[in-house]
C-alpha positions in Angstrom: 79.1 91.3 128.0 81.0 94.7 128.1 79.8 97.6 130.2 81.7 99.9 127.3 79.9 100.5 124.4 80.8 99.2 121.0 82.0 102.7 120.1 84.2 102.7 122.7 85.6 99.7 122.1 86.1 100.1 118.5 88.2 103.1 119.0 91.8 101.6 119.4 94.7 101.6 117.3 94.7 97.7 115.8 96.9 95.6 114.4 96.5 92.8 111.5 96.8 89.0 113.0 95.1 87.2 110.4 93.9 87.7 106.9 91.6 85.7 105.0 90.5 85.3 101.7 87.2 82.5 100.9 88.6 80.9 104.2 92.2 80.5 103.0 94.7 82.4 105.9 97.3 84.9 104.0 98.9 86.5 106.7 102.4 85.6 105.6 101.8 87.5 102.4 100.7 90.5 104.2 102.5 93.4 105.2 102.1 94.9 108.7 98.9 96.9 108.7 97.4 98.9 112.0 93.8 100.2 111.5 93.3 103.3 113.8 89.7 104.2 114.8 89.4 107.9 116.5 86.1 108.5 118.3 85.8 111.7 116.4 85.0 109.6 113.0 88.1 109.5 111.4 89.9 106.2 110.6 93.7 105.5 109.3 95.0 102.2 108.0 98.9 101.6 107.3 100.8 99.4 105.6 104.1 98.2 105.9 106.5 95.8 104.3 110.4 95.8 103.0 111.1 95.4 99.6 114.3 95.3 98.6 115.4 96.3 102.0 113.8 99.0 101.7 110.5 99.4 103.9 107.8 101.2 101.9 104.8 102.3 104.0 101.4 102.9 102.4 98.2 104.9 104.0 94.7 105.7 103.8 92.8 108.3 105.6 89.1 108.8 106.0 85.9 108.5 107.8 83.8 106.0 109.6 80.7 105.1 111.3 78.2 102.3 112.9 75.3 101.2 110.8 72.4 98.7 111.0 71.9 98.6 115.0 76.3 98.2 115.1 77.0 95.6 113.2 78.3 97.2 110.4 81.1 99.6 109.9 81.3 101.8 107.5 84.2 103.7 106.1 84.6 106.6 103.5 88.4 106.9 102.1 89.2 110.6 102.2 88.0 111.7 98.4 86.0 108.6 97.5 82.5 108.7 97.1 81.2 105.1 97.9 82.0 103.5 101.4 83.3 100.2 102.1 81.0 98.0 104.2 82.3 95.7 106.8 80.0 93.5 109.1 81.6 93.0 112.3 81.7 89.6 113.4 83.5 89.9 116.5 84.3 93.3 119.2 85.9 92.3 122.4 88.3 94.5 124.3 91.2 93.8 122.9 89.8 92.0 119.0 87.9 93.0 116.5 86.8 90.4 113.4 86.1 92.2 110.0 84.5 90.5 107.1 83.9 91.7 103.7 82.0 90.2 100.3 83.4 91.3 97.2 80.4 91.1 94.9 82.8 91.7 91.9 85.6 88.9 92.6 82.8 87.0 94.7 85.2 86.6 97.5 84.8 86.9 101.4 88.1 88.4 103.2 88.1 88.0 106.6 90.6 90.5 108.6 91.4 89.9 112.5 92.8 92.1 114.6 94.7 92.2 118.4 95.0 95.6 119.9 97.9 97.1 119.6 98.1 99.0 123.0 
């Protein structure tokens, strides 16, 4: 039980512990992602990893919002026209649990994040 609301805590800056794909963990594999969620709506996710010792940092920018009573969040890439769905399995203070179905590669990705301040 949380006397914030689920907006509230939602908006932090988070960072990738564990990744998931049909239940299998790939969080070696990853690079090092923080997912930023602003309370005015916007959301920014980036990605970084070395490659040849060089690192290379990737980003995306865009909207987001609470659906279906909060358990889904929604977000809009900046100049997309179809929003990713993500149910929200877990919100505590300082985690968040992601979980998305891939309907086209019929796979379930699970993402969990610790905040990152």
């Amino acid at each position: 039980f949380s006397l914030r609301t689920k907006k509230a805590r939602l908006c932090n800056e988070w960072l990738l512990t564990s990744y998931q794909v049909n239940g299998n963990e790939f969080i070696e594999s990853q690079p090092t992602v923080k997912f930023a969620i602003d309370k005015d709506g916007t959301y920014s996710i980036s990605s970084s990893a070395t490659v040849l010792g060089q690192i290379q940092t990737d980003y995306e920018h865009g909207t987001w919002t609470l659906e279906t009573e909060g358990t889904v969040l929604s977000t809009l890439i900046e100049g997309e026209e179809f929003p990713s769905l993500l149910t929200i399995n877990e919100l505590r203070h300082k985690s968040l649990t992601l979980q998305y179905y891939n309907v086209q590669n019929n796979k379930t990705y699970v993402m969990v994040y610790s905040a990152d301040k």
